[in-house]
C-alpha positions, 0 to 999 in steps of 0.5 A: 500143965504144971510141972517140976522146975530145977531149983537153979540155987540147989546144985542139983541136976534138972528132972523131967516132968512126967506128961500130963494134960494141959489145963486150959487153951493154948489159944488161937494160934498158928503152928507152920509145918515147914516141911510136910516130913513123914516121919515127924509132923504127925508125932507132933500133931498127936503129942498135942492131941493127947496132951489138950489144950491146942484145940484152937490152933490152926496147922499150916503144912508148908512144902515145896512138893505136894505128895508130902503136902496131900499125904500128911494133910490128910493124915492130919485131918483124919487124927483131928476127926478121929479126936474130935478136936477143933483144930485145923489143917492148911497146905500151902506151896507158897512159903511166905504165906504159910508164914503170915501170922504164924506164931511157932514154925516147925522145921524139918527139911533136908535140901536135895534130899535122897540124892543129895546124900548119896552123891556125898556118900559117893564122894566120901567112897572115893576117898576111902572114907566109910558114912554111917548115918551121915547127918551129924559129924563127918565129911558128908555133914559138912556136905549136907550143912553146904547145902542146907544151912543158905537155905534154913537161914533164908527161912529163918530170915523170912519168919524174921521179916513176916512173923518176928514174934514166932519162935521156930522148933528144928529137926533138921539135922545136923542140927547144931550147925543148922539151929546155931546158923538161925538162931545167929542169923537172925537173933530169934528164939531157935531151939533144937529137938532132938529124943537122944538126950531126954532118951538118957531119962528112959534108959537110966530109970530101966537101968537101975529099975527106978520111975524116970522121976526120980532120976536128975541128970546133968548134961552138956555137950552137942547133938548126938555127943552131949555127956552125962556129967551127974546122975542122982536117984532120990538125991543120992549122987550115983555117978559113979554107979553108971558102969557098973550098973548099965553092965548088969543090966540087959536094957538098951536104949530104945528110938521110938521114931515110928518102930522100937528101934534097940541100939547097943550101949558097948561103946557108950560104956567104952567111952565112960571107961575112958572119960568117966561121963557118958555120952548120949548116944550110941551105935554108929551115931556115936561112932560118927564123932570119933576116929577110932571106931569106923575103921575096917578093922572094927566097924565090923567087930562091934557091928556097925552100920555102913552105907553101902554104894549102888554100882551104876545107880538111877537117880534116887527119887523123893522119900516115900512114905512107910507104909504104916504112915498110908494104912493110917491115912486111907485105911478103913481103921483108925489111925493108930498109936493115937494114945501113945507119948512120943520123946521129941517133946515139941508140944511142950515147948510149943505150950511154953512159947505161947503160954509162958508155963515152964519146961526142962527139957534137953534142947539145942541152944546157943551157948549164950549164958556160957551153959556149957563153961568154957566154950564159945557163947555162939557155939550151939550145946544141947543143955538141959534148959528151961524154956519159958515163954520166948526165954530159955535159961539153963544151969552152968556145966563144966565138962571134964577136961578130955571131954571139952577138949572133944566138944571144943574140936565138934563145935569149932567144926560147926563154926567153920562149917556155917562159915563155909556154907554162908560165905562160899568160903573153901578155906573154912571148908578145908578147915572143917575136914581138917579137924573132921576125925575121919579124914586121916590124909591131909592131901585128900581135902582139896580134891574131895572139896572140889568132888562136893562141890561138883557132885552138889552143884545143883543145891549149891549157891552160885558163889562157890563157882564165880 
């Protein structure tokens, strides 16, 4: 597949290639699905049917329940019949023997699952504090890194030890703390996906009604806040434009997960007011990172999400899958969408590891070659980088200067937070809601600790009560 690489000595910022297909095989190769996730196996699995090349490879689903095992995998099976292609599917309980030979992993997992988060959620009430999403910046992330990051760094470990010369693609969010933990664990090639920051491409060529080719953008920052320092069309730095442009227009941006989901971009332009870069995503995502919109007073007026709590509730069972997900793998018809491209973009860097050929592409990474200047080389950014085989390199970014203050703030969080769910440490926890932008009584972090720790016990390693 040959595609558009930034010349690293021009200055200008990276291109996205346009899909293509791939030109010869990928090879014999072994792709494990750690967790059998509804909403994101089966993208990747299609994105590499319809691109070629990956015929040869054999799909290993690796859960530790075995609806989602049974469900996906016939899925799976049935897109791999319904496109004729050679690959095949194996499920599988035992983690080490997914594993053995693999040469990629893919891993989306959330530890304790529905439950888990809600009980957050509820600890988070107690205190007064509204969640949104709840997976990215605020005190129910850091709950959700507590539980998770012990477990993706045992993972992370164990591909150390049976497969090395794997390279492991992660969903899981938050995704910087969880793909930063791995990745400074163990020292393997761990890149984050996320659709928000290649979104930026799709959204600004509807904005000014050019092909999203020729569109160069320049971004740094971390998952779900990364800013767009430069845009140019053709060449010509319209930066400056971004403002007004985005108001004259009607275009949203747009989350194509399994439905098109359109999101306002009020706030993102009311950040660009303020910073003049504009960040990556918007709605209650955004609104996550900083303190000035999930107050009573405005989470209301500019329409934002807000978990809401259930009185008296039963335990909540595993996620089910949509509906959609069944009718495509039992129905009598096709399974559908089977031409259509997703954003996450993991097939191409599963091409990349395993045939060296380039891509650009925004990706989580370590801060390693000071990508983003002035932050620390073991913080996680989402850059735009290309990755060639097991090697990523990206271009330098600096961010103006309120808009560093801010990232600086997120990632000493993320750094703390891993801290706190690697060594059991309640002083990094403490730390963490400290500087968590919506913690507003200082006097409340004790106690609210204390609640996730209680309300979390069954996912919590054992250190936290000794």
């Amino acid at each position: 597949m040959k595609e558009e690489v930034r010349d690293r000595s021009s200055g200008e910022p990276s291109r996205p290639p346009g899909h293509h297909r791939n030109e010869g095989s990928a090879g014999r190769k072994r792709v494990v699905f750690v967790g059998a996730s509804y909403k994101f196996v089966h993208r990747v699995v299609r994105d590499m049917l319809i691109v070629g090349g990956f015929d040869d490879c054999e799909l290993v689903l690796h859960d530790i329940a075995e609806k989602p095992l049974k469900i996906v995998g016939d899925l799976l099976e049935k897109m791999i019949r319904q496109r004729d292609s050679r690959m095949t599917v194996t499920r599988t309980l035992d983690r080490e023997e997914a594993l053995q030979g693999a040469d990629a992993i893919v891993l989306s997992i959330t530890t304790g699952g529905r439950e888990a988060d809600f009980r957050s959620f509820e600890v988070c009430a107690k205190y007064g504090i509204p969640v949104g999403v709840g997976d990215t910046l605020g005190p129910p992330a850091l709950a959700r890194n507590l539980r998770s990051i012990p477990v993706v760094v045992e993972i992370a470990r164990d591909v150390q030890s049976i497969c090395p010369e794997a390279v492991i693609l992660n969903f899981t969010n938050p995704m910087s703390a969880i793909t930063g933990a791995m990745a400074r664990e163990t020292g393997l090639p761990v890149w984050g996906l996320c659709h928000s920051g290649d979104e930026l491409f799709e959204y600004f060529a509807r904005v000014f009604g050019v092909a999203k080719s020729a569109l160069a953008i320049e971004l740094a920052g971390v998952n779900h806040q990364s800013f767009v320092t430069k845009l140019t069309i053709d060449g010509t730095d319209r930066t400056a434009d971004i403002l007004d442009a985005t108001l004259a227009s009607e275009a949203k941006l747009e989350d194509t997960i399994l439905e098109t989901r359109r999101e306002e971009v009020r706030l993102q332009q009311d950040i660009f007011r303020i910073l003049g870069c504009w960040p990556s995503t918007g709605d209650t995502h955004l609104a996550e990172f900083y303190e000035y919109f999930l107050t009573p007073r405005r989470r209301e007026q500019l329409g934002l999400r807000v978990r809401t709590m259930i009185p008296g509730r039963e335990p909540l069972g595993p996620v089910e899958p949509l509906e959609i997900i069944m009718q495509w793998a039992y129905g009598d018809g096709p399974v559908g969408d089977m031409d259509r491209m997703t954003n996450e973009h993991a097939h191409e860097l599963l091409w990349s590891a395993f045939t060296g050929e380039p891509y650009t592409r925004a990706i989580n990474i370590l801060n390693e070659g000071e990508y983003v200047k002035g932050l620390p080389r073991e913080a996680c950014v989402e850059v735009i980088a290309t990755a060639a085989g097991r090697n990523v390199t990206a271009d330098q970014v600096a961010l103006p200067p309120a808009a560093h203050s801010l990232v600086q703030r997120w990632v000493t969080i993320h750094e703390l937070s891993i801290r706190a769910a690697l060594d059991c440490d309640r002083e990094a926890a403490r730390q963490a809601l400290f500087l968590d932008p919506h913690v507003t009584d200082m006097y409340d972090i004790e106690p609210m600790l204390e609640d996730f720790l209680i309300a979390l016990r069954p996912w919590l390693p054992r250190g936290w009560y000794e």
